[in-house]
C-alpha positions as CSV (number, residue, x, y, z in Angstrom):
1,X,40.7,1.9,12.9
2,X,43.2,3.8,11.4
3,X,43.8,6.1,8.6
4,X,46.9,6.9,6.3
5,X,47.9,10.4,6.3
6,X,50.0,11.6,3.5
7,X,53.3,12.9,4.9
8,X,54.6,16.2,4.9
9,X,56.9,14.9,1.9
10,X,54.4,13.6,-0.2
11,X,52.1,16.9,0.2
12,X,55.4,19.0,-1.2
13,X,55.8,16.6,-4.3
14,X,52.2,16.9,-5.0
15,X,50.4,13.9,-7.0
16,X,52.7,13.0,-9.9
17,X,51.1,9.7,-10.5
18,X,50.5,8.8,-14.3
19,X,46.7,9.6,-14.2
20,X,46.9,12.4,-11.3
21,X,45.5,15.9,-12.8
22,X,48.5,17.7,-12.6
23,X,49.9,15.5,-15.2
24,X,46.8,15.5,-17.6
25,X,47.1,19.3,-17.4
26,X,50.9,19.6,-18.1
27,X,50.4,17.2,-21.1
28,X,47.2,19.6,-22.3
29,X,49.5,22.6,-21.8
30,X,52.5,20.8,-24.0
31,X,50.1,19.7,-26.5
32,X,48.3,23.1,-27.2
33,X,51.8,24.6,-27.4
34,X,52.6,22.3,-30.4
35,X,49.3,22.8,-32.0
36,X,50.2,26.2,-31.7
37,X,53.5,26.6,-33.3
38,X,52.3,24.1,-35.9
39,X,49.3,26.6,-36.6
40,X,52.4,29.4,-36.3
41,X,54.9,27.9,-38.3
42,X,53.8,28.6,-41.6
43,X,52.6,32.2,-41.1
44,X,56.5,32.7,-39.8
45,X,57.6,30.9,-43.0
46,X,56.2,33.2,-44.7
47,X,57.4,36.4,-43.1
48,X,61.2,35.0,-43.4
49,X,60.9,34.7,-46.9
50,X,58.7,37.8,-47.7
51,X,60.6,40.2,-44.8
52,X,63.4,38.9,-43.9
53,X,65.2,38.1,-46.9
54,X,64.4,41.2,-48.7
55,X,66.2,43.4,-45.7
56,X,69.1,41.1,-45.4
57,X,69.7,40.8,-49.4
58,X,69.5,44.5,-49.4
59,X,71.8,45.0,-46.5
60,X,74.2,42.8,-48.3
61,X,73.9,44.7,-51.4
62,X,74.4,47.4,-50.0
63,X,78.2,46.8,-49.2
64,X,79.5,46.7,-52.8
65,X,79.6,48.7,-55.5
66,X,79.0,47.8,-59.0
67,X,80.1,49.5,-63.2
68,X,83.4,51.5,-63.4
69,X,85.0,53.7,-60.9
70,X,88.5,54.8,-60.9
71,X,90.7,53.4,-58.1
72,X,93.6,54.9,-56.1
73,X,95.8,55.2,-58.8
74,X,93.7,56.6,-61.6
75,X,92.7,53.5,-63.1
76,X,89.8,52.7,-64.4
77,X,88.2,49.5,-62.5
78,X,85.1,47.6,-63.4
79,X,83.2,44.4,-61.9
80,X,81.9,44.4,-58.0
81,X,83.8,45.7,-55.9
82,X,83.3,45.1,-52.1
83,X,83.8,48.3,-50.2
84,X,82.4,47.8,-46.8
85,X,80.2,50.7,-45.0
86,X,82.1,52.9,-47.7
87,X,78.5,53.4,-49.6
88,X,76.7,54.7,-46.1
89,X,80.1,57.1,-45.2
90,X,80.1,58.4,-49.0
91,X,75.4,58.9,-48.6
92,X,75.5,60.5,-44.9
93,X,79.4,62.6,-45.2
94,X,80.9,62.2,-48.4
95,X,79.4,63.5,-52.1
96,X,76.0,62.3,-52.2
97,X,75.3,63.8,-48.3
98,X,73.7,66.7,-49.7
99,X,71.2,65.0,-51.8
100,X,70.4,62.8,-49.0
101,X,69.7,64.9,-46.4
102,X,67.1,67.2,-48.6
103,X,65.4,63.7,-49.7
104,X,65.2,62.7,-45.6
105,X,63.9,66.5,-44.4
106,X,61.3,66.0,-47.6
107,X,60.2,63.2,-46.2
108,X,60.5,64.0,-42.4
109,X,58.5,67.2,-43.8
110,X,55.8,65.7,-45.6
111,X,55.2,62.9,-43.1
112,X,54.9,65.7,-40.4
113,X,52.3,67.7,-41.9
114,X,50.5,65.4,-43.4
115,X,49.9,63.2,-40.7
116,X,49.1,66.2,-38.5
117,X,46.2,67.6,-41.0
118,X,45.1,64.2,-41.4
119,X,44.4,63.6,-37.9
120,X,42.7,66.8,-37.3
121,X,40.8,66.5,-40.8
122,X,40.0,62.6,-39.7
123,X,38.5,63.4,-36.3
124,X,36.7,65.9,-37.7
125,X,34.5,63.6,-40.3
126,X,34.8,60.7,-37.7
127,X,32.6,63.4,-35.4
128,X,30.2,64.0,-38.9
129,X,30.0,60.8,-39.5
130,X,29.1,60.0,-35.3
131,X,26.2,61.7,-35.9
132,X,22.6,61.1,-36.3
133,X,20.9,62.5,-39.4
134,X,19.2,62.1,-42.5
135,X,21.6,61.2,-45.3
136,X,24.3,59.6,-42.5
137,X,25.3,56.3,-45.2
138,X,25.7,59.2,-48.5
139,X,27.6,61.2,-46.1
140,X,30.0,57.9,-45.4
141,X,30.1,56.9,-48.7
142,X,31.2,60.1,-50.3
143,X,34.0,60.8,-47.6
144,X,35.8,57.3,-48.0
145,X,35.5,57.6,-52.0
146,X,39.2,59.6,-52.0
147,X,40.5,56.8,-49.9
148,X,39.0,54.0,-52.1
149,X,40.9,55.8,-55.4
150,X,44.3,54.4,-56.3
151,X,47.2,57.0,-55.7
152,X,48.2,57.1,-59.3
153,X,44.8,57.9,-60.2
154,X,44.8,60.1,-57.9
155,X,47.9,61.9,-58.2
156,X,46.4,62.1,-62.5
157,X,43.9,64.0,-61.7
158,X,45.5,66.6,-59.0
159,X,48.1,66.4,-61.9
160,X,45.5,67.9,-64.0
161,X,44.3,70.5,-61.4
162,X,47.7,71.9,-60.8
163,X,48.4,72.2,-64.4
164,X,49.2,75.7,-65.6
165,X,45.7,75.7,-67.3
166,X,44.3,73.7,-64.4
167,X,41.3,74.5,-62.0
168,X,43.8,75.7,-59.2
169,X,44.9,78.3,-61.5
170,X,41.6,79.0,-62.3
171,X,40.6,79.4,-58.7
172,X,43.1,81.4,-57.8
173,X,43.0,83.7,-61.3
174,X,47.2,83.3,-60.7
175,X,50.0,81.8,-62.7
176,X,51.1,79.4,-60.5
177,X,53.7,76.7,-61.8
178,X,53.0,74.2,-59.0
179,X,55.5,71.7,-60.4
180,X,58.1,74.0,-61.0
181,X,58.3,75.9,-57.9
182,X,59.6,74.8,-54.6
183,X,56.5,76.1,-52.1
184,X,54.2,75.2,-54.8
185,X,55.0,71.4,-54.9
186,X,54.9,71.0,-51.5
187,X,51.8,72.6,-51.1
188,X,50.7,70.4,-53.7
189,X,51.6,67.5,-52.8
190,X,50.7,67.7,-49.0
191,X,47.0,68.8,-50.6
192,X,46.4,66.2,-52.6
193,X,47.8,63.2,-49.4
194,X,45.8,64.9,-47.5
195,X,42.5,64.8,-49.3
196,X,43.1,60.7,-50.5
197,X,44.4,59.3,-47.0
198,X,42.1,61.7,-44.2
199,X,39.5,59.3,-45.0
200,X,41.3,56.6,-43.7
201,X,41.9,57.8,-40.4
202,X,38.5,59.8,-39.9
203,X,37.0,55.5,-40.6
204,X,39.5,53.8,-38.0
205,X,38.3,57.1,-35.2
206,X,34.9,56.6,-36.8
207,X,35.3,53.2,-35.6
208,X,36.7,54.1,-31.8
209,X,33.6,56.4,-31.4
210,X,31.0,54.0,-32.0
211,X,32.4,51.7,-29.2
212,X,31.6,54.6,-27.0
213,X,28.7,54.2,-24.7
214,X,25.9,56.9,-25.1
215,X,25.7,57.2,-21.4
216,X,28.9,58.7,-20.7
217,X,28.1,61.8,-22.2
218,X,24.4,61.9,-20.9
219,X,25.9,61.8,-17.6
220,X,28.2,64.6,-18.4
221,X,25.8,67.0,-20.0
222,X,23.7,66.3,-16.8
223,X,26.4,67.3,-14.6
224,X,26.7,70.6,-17.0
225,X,29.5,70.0,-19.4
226,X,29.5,71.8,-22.4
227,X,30.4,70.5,-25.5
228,X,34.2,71.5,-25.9
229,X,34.5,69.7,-22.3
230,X,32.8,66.7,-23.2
231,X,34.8,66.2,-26.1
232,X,38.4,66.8,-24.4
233,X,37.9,65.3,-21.6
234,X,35.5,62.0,-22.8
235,X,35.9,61.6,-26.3
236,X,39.0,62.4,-27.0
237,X,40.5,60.0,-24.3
238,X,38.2,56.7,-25.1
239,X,38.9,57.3,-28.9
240,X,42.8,57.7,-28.3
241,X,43.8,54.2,-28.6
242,X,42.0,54.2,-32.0
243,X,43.3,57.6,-33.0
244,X,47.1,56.9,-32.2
245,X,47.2,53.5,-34.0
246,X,45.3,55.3,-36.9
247,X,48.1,58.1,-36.8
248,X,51.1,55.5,-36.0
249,X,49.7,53.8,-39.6
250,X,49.7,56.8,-41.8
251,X,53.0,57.8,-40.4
252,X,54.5,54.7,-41.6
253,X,53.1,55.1,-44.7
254,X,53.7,58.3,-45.2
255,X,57.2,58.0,-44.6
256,X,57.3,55.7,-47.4
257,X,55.8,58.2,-50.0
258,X,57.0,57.6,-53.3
259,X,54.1,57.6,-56.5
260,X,52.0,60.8,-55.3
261,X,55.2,63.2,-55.5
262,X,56.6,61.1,-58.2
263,X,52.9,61.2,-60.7
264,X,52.0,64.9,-59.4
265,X,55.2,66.9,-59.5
266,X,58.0,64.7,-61.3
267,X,61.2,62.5,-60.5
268,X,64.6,64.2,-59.9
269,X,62.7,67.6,-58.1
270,X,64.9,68.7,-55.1
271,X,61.7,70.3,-53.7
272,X,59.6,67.0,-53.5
273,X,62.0,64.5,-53.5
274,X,62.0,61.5,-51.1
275,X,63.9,58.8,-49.5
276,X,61.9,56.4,-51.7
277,X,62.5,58.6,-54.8
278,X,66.3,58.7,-54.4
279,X,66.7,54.8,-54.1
280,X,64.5,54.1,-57.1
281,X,66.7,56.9,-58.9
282,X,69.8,55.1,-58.2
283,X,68.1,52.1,-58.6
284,X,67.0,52.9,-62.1
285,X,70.6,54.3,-62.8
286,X,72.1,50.9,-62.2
287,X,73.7,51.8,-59.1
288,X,72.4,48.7,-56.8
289,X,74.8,49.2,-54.1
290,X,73.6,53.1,-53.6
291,X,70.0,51.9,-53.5
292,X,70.3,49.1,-51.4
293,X,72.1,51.7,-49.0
294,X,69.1,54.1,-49.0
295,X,66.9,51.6,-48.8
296,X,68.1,50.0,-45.7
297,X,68.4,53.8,-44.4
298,X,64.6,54.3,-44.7
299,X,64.3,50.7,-43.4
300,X,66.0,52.0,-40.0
301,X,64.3,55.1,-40.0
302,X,60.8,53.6,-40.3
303,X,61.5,51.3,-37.5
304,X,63.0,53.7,-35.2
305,X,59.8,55.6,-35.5
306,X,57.6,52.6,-35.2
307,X,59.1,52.0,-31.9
308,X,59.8,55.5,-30.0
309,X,55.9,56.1,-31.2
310,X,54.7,52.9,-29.7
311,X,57.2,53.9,-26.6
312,X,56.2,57.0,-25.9
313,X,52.4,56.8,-27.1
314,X,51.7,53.5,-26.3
315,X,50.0,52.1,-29.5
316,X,47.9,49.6,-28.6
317,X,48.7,47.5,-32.5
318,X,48.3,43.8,-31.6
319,X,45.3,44.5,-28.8
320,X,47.3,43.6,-25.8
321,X,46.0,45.8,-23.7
322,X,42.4,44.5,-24.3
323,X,43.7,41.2,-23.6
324,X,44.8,42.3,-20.4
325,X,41.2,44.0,-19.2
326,X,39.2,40.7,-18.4
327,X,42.6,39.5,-16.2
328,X,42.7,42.5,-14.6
329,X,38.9,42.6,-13.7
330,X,39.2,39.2,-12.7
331,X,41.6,39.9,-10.0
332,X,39.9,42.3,-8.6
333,X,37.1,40.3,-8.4
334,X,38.7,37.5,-6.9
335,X,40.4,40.4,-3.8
336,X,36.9,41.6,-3.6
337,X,35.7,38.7,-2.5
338,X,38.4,37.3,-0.5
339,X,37.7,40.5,1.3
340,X,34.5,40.0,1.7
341,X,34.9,36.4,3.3
């Protein structure tokens, strides 16, 4: 009696016959990868429409000019006028240079120190707020209460506290003008972001710490660490991922800043103006081609910030490294017990 054994050919092509597994698993693959973009497609329709257009039609917009201008000869031109990357050379060299660069150093300014306090300030509440005691849901009420206010709202009523007559003033028992002075505004506006938005990121840390297993720093205090020591090196590293994306958030926010300054100190201040101001200035003067310009400027600047922080920090925004633990475990479980055999 004899049996057929399958050739060394036929073992190479593997099974490829119309009911063979392989095949039922390349059509499953192929057939979740069309549910998938069909479950996609929309979502990216979206995006194109809402993101998309918006940057290009503003990068467009940005190379003409519109209203009258004189041209080389001393005439006196109006209509649109296409002029090229003659708007960006005339906002980062020519005339308006000055005004830009004090509206980007505002901004890089604000977003700096703001996001710093904030981070401290959040961590600090998230620790509160970790803790057991009577009172612990009041307590996390109150704190997210400045968050949960509009910023217009918000920026009314520090409006009213940095009045002349206002409770700062009253405070301080000096005659401070905190919308007329340059150190005053700033100080005034990075007070008032500070107390609305450190909520925020003491919730998203709040958040980190809870996933935190209670063990860890059981085993620690056994083994004699104090408290600064269980903090820097336990806490502070299991809550980073949480803390970074928390900070890589606000930054991108803050950099954006445009009603508190704008309600609390007033439009057209060299000491408080931002990128955002100065393109709904020109905006609102009917210089479109100037706007656009800034706009796209802050556009650029947002996302080079985006991405060197998520370089150089390693954000974890989308979860991907989470995705990646059980794979990772996996393998080593699988080499573990290859070993073992």
């Amino acid at each position: 009696m004899t049996t057929d054994t399958p050739t060394s050919t036929e073992v190479d092509s593997g099974n490829t016959t119309p009911g063979s597994p392989r095949r039922r698993r390349s059509g499953s693959v192929t057939g979740t990868g069309r549910l998938a973009s069909a479950l996609v497609s929309p979502t990216l329709l979206v995006l194109a429409v809402v993101v998309m257009y918006p940057i290009i039609a503003a990068l467009y917009q940005s190379l003409f000019v519109s209203g009258q201008r004189l041209d080389a000869q001393g005439f006196v031109v109006e209509g649109r006028q296409f002029v090229g990357l003659g708007t960006y050379a005339d906002i980062l060299f020519g005339p308006a240079a000055e005004r830009f660069w004090n509206a980007f150093w505002n901004t890089t300014f604000f977003t700096a120190v703001t996001v710093t306090l904030e981070a401290v300030l959040g961590m600090a509440m998230a620790l509160v707020m970790h803790q057991a005691f009577r009172g612990r849901g009041l307590v996390r009420a109150s704190v997210l209460v400045p968050w949960a206010i509009p910023t217009a709202v918000s920026a009314l009523l520090w409006r009213w506290i940095f009045a002349p007559d206002g409770v700062a003033n009253a405070i301080l028992d000096q005659q401070v003008l905190w919308s007329s002075q340059a150190i005053a505004s700033k100080i005034a506006v990075i007070t008032a972001e500070v107390w609305k938005t450190a909520p925020f990121v003491g919730l998203l840390v709040l958040a980190g710490l809870q996933v935190i297993s209670r063990e860890v720093h059981e085993a620690a205090t056994v083994d004699g660490a104090g408290a600064w020591r269980r903090f820097w090196h336990i806490t502070l590293p299991l809550v980073k991922p949480a803390l970074v994306v928390a900070v890589l958030f606000r930054m991108l926010d803050a950099l954006r800043m445009f009603d508190l300054p704008f309600i609390l100190i007033g439009q057209q201040k060299d000491s408080v103006e931002t990128l955002s101001m100065l393109a709904f200035s020109e905006a609102t003067n009917v210089h479109y081609g100037p706007a656009a310009a800034y706009a796209t400027l802050l556009f650029a600047y947002v996302a080079l910030i985006a991405f060197v922080f998520v370089k150089l920090l390693g954000a974890d925004v989308i979860g991907e490294a989470r995705s990646q633990v059980p794979k990772n475990r996996g393998a080593r479980f699988r080499r573990g017990k290859g070993s073992a055999r």
